[in-house]
N, C-alpha and C positions, 0 to 999 in steps of 0.2 A: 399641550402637555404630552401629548401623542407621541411628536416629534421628539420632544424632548427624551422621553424614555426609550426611543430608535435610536436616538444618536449615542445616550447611554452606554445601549448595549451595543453599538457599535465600536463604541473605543475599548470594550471590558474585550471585547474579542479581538480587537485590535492588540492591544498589547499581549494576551493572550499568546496569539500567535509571532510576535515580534522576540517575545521572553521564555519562551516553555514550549510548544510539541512543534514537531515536524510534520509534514501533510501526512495523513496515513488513508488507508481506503476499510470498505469493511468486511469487501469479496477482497481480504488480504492473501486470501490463497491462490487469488491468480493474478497478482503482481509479484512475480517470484524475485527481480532485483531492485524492489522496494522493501520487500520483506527479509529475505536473510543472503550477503552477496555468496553467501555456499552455494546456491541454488543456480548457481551460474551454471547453464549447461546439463543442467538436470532433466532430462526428458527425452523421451523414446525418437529420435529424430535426427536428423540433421543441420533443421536451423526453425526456431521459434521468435513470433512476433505478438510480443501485449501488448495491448493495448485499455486503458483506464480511464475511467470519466463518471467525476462526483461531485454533485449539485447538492453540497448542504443545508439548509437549515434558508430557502429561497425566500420565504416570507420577510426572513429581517434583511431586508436590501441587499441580497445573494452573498450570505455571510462569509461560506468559501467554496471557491467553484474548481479542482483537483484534474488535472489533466495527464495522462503519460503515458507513455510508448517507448519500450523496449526490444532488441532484437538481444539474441544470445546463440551460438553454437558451440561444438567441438571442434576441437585442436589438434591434429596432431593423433587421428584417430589411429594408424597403422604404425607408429612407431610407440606406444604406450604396451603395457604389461598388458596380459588379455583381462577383461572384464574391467582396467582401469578408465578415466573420463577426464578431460582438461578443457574444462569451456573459457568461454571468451565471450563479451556481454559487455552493451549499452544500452543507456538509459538515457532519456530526455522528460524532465516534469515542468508543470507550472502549476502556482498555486496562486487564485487571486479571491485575496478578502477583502473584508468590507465594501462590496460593487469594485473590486478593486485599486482600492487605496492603498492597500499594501500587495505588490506582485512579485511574488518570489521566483526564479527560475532556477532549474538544477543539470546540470551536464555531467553521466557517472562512466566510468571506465569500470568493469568488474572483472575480477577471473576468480577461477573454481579450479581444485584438484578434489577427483573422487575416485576412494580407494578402495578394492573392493578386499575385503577381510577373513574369505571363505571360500575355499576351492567352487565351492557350486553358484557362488555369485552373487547368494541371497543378502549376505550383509555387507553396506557400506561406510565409511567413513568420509566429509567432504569438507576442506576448510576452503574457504573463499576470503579474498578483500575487495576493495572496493574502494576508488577516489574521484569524491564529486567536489566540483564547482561549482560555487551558490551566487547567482547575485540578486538582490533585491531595491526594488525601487516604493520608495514612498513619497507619496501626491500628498505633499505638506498642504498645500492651501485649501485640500477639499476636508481636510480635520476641520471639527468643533472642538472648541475649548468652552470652559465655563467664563472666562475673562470677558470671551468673545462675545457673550450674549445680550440682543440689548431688550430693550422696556418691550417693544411691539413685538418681538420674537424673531428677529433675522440678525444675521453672525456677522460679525466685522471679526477682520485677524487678529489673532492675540495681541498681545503686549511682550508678555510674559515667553509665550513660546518660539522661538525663532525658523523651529520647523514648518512653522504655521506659513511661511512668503514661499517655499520653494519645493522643489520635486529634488529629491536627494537620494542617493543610489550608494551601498555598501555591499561589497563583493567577498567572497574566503573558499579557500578550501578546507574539506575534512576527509578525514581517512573513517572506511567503515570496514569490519571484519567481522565473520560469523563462521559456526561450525555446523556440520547436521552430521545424522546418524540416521540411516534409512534401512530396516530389513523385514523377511516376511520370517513367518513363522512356518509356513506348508507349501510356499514358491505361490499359491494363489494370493494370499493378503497383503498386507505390506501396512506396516505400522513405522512413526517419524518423529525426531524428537530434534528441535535447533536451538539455536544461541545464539543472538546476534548480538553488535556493539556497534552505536552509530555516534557519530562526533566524535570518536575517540581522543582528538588533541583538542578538542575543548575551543572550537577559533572564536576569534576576536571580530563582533562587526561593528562598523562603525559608521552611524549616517553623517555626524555634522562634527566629526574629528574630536570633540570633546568628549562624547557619551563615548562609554568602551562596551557593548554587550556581549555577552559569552553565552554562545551557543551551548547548552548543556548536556551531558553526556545522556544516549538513549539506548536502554535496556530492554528486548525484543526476547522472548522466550516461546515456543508454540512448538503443537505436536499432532497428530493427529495419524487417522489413518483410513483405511478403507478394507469391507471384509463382505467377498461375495456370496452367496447364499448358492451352491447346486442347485438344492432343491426347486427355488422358485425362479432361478436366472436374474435375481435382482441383487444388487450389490449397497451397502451402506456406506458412508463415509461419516468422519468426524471429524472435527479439528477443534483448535481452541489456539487463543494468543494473550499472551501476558507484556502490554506494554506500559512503560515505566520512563519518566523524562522532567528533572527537576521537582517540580511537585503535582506533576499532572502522570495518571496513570488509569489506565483501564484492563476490563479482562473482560475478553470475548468469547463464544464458546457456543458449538452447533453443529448441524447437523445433515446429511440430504441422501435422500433416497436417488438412486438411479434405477430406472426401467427402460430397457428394449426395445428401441418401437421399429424395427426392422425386423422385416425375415430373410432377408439375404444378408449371409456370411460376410462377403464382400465391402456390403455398403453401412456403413456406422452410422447410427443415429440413435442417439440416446437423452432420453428425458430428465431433468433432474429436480428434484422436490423438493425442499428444506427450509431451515430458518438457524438464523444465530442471533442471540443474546449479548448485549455490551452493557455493561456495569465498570462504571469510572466517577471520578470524583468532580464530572462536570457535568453528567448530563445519563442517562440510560435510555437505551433503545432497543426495542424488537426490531429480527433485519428479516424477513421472508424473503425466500429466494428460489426462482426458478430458472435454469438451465438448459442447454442442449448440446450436445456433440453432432457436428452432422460433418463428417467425413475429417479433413482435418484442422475441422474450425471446433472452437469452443465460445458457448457464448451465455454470459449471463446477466441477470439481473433483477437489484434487488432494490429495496426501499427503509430507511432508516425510520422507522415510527416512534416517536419520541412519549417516553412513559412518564419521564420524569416532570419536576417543576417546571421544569424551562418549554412546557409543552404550551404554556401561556402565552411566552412570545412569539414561536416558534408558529404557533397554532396548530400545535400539532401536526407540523410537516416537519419531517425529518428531511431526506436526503431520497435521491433517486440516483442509481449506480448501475453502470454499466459497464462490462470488460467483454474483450475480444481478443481469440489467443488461435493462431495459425502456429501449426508445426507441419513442416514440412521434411517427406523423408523424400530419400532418393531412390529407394526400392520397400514396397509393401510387400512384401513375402521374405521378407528374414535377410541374409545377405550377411548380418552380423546378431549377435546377440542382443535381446530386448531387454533395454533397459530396463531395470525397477526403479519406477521414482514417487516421487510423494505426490498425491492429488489433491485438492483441497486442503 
């Protein structure tokens, strides 16, 4: 009966993910060309590399295991208005569920214009787009069906299902587009507010030519910001995200302290403390998260604890997330004006 109710949940999340959300992470703030394509190019530097890696819900036979890496720069920096920013951004994911039965892979092209709106540079405007290539492949004969099951408890192929003999693969492209708005209020803070749109043309996948699925359109909204304290040298961040996708939607929303752990000027290294909250209509979790800057690496990570119902199957293991994010300048003492961009 065991089995039975693992194979269950395996197909609930199977279709799940075939019909309704796209992979998302829940350190969404440092996958910046997963999260809104305006972000293209957004950062104090030269040239930036993420990297993303998320183990959810391990207990039910590695329900979906989230992978990506992205590079992004500037364009075109000496011929742009001053204080303006034209990045240029790719992206590579893979997403594999149920032990991977279903393998999704994604290939994105992104660019960014960032406008600056203010003689002094503090406010900007950034629209971006963004066009990925999807394909997916689905391991027909490693399905259960209920047709399939016999007296003793082992699966013979459907009848019924014809996906059940083969391994079958459906490919599409989608267009994604989003805006941000980033400025400080004193040149030390900096406060963020974006908009994204993902699937925009709605595509069409198809594994066995008959079935027509349509990807659905995904509503991405988040804001956040960061505000440093003189007095004690330690700086606060917040962010929160509103995502929204057929009839699947959540909202997340958090927090993290940074602390200093350097005394040389020179050398960065900074601790970071926090946690974020997701509330959705499948599942909620606390995500504690700790970080670190140490020169021009950022690196964190956090863990998905699952509060809700689903903590039964699940046994109370959520997810274990990892990001790694290098920017690289070409001169550390100024040369050009510092970016203001969104953290977390």
């Amino acid at each position: 009966m065991k089995k039975q109710i693992h194979i269950f949940i395996l197909l609930v999340l199977l279709t799940n993910a075939v019909f309704a959300q796209d992979p998302s992470f829940s350190q969404f703030f440092a996958s910046p060309l997963t999260l809104n394509p305006a972000l293209t190019g957004k950062f104090d530097g030269d040239l930036r590399v993420a990297g993303n890696y998320r183990n959810q819900w391990p207990t039910v036979n590695n329900a979906y295991i989230t992978s990506t890496v992205s590079v992004d720069f500037p364009i075109l920096q000496n011929k742009l208005a001053e204080g303006d920013r034209w990045g240029l951004g790719f992206m590579a994911m893979t997403d594999k569920t149920a032990n991977g039965i279903l393998t999704s892979n994604y290939a994105a092209l992104s660019t960014a214009y960032h406008k600056t709106v203010d003689e002094n540079g503090l406010h900007a405007i950034s629209v971006g787009f963004q066009g990925t290539y999807a394909n997916r492949t689905l391991d027909g004969p490693r399905l259960h069906f209920v047709d399939g099951l016999q007296i003793d408890g082992t699966w013979l192929p459907s009848a019924s299902e014809p996906v059940n003999l083969q391994v079958v693969t459906a490919s599409y492209f989608n267009m994604n587009a989003g805006i941000l708005y980033n400025g400080s209020l004193n040149g030390d803070n900096e406060i963020y507010f974006g908009v994204a749109m993902y699937n925009i043309n709605q595509p069409h996948a198809s594994f066995l030519g008959a079935d027509d699925i349509t990807i659905p359109t995904r509503l991405t909204v988040h804001g956040g910001g960061y505000f440093p304290s003189a007095s004690t040298g330690q700086t606060w961040y917040v962010s929160a995200l509103y995502n929204h996708q057929a009839t699947a939607s959540e909202f997340v929303f958090g927090g993290a302290l940074e602390l200093n752990a350097s005394s040389e000027e020179n050398k960065i290294v900074n601790i970071y403390f926090g946690s974020w909250i997701r509330l959705s209509n499948v599942n909620d979790a606390l995500i504690p998260y700790v970080g670190m800057d140490y020169g021009s690496f950022n690196l964190g990570i956090s863990y998905d604890t699952n509060v809700s119902a689903f903590k039964v199957a699940s046994q109370s293991q959520g997810g274990i997330e990892v990001s790694l994010i290098y920017i690289f300048k070409k001169s550390v003492d100024g040369g050009q004006d510092k970016v203001k961009c969104p953290r977390f």
